[in-house]
C-alpha positions in Angstrom: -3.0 -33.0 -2.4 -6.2 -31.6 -4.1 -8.2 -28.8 -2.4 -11.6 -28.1 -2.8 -12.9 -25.0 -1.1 -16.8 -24.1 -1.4 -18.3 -21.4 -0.4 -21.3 -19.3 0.1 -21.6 -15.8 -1.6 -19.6 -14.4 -4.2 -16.5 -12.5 -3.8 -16.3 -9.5 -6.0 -13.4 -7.6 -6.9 -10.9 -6.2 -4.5 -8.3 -6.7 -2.2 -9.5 -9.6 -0.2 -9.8 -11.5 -4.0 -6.6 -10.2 -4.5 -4.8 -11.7 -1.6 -6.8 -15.1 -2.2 -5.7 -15.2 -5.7 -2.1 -14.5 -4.4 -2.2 -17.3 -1.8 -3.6 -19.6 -4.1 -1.0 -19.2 -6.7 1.7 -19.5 -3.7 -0.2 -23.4 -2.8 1.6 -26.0 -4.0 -1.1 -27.7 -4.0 -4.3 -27.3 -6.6 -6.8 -25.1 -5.4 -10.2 -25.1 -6.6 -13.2 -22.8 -5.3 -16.4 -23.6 -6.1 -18.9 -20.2 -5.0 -22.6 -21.0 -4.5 -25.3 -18.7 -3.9 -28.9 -18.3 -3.6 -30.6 -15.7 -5.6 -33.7 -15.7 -4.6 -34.6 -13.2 -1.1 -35.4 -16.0 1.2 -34.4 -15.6 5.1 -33.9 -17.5 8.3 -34.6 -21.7 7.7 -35.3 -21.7 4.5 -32.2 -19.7 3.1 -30.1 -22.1 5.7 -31.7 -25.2 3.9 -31.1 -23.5 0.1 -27.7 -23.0 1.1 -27.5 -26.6 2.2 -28.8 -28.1 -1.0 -25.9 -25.7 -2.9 -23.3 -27.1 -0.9 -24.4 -30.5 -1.2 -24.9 -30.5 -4.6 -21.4 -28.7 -5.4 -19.9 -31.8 -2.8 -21.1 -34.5 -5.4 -19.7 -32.7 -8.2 -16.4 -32.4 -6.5 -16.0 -35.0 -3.7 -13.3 -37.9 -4.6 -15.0 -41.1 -2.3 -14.4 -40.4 1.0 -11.8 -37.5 0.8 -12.5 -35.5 4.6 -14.8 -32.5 4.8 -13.8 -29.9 6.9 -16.2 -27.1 8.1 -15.5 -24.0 9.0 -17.9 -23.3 12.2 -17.6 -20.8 14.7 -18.4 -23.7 16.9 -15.3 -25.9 16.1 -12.3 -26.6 17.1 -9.8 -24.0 17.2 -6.3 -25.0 16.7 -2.6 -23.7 16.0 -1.9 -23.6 12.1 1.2 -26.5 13.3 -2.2 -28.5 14.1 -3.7 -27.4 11.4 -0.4 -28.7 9.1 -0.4 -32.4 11.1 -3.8 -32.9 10.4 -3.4 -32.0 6.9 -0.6 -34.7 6.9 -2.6 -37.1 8.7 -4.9 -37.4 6.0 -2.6 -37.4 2.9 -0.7 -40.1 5.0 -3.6 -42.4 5.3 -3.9 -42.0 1.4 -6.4 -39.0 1.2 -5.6 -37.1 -1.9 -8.2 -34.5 -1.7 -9.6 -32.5 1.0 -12.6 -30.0 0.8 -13.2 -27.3 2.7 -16.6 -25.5 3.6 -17.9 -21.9 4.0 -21.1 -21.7 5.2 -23.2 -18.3 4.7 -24.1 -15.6 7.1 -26.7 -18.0 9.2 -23.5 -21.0 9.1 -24.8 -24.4 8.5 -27.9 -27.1 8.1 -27.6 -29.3 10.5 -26.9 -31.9 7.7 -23.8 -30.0 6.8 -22.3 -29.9 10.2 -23.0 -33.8 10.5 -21.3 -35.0 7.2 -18.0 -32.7 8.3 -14.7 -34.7 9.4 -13.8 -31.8 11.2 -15.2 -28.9 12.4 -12.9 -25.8 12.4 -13.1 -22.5 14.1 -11.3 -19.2 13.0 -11.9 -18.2 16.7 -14.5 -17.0 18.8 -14.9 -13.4 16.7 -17.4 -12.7 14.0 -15.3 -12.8 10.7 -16.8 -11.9 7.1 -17.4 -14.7 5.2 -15.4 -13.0 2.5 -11.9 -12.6 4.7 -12.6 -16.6 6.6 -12.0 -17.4 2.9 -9.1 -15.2 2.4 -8.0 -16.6 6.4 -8.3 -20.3 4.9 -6.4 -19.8 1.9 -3.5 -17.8 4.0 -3.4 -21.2 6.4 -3.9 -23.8 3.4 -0.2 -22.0 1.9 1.2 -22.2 5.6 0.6 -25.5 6.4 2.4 -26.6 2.9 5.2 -24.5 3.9 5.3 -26.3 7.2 4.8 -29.8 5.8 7.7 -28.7 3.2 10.0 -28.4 6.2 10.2 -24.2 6.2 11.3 -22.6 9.0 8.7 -21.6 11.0 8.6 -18.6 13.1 6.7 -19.6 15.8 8.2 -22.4 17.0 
């Protein structure tokens, strides 16, 4: 299993880059992450659009034919990271070898983001940096391999 994760905005050096790195390297699984960002001081709509064409054009680069999107929205669906595992499995048993994940900006999604997503996923209802969602996904990427590899897991 291949993962992509793009994201909006730059992580810079610290302890949340730290831990992501560390989770990362723990994956089994390859781990790419592709950061996009817009330069220029634009705001509201346009800076939601920007980011849009970012993403998009980082998903052509990356995106192997119809390998799932998953969005990270504070509107989607929140789930246990057992759910989280089984969907995983779900699509590397119906022959997906790559997934990619997206991490919107500070103003989430274009609408044409959230439409092309096989799944929208929430963190929960709280506002979380965009910097620690990434470190959150990375964390819950390693713990659904462990669960798929059959590891004990503690809360079940």
């Amino acid at each position: 299993m291949q993962i992509h994760i793009i994201a909006v905005g730059r992580l810079k050096k610290g302890p949340e880059l730290d831990l992501v790195r560390e989770y990362v390297k723990r994956t089994p699984w390859p781990v790419t992450i592709t950061e996009v960002e817009e330069k220029r001081p634009v705001k509201g709509t346009e800076r939601l659009m920007r980011e849009a064409e970012l993403i998009l054009s980082a998903l052509s680069r990356l995106r192997s034919g119809s390998s799932p999107i998953i969005a990270l929205d504070e509107r989607g669906k929140n789930m246990r990271s057992t759910d989280f595992a089984a969907h995983i499995a779900q699509w590397r048993d119906s022959g997906h070898n790559t997934l990619t994940f997206l991490i919107g900006g500070a103003d989430g999604f274009a609408p044409e983001i959230r439409e092309q997503a096989d799944l929208k996923l929430s963190f929960g209802a709280m506002t979380w940096p965009h910097m620690m969602v990434r470190l959150m996904l990375c964390e819950q990427i390693y713990r659904a391999s462990t669960i798929l590899a059959g590891h004990p897991y503690h809360r079940e």
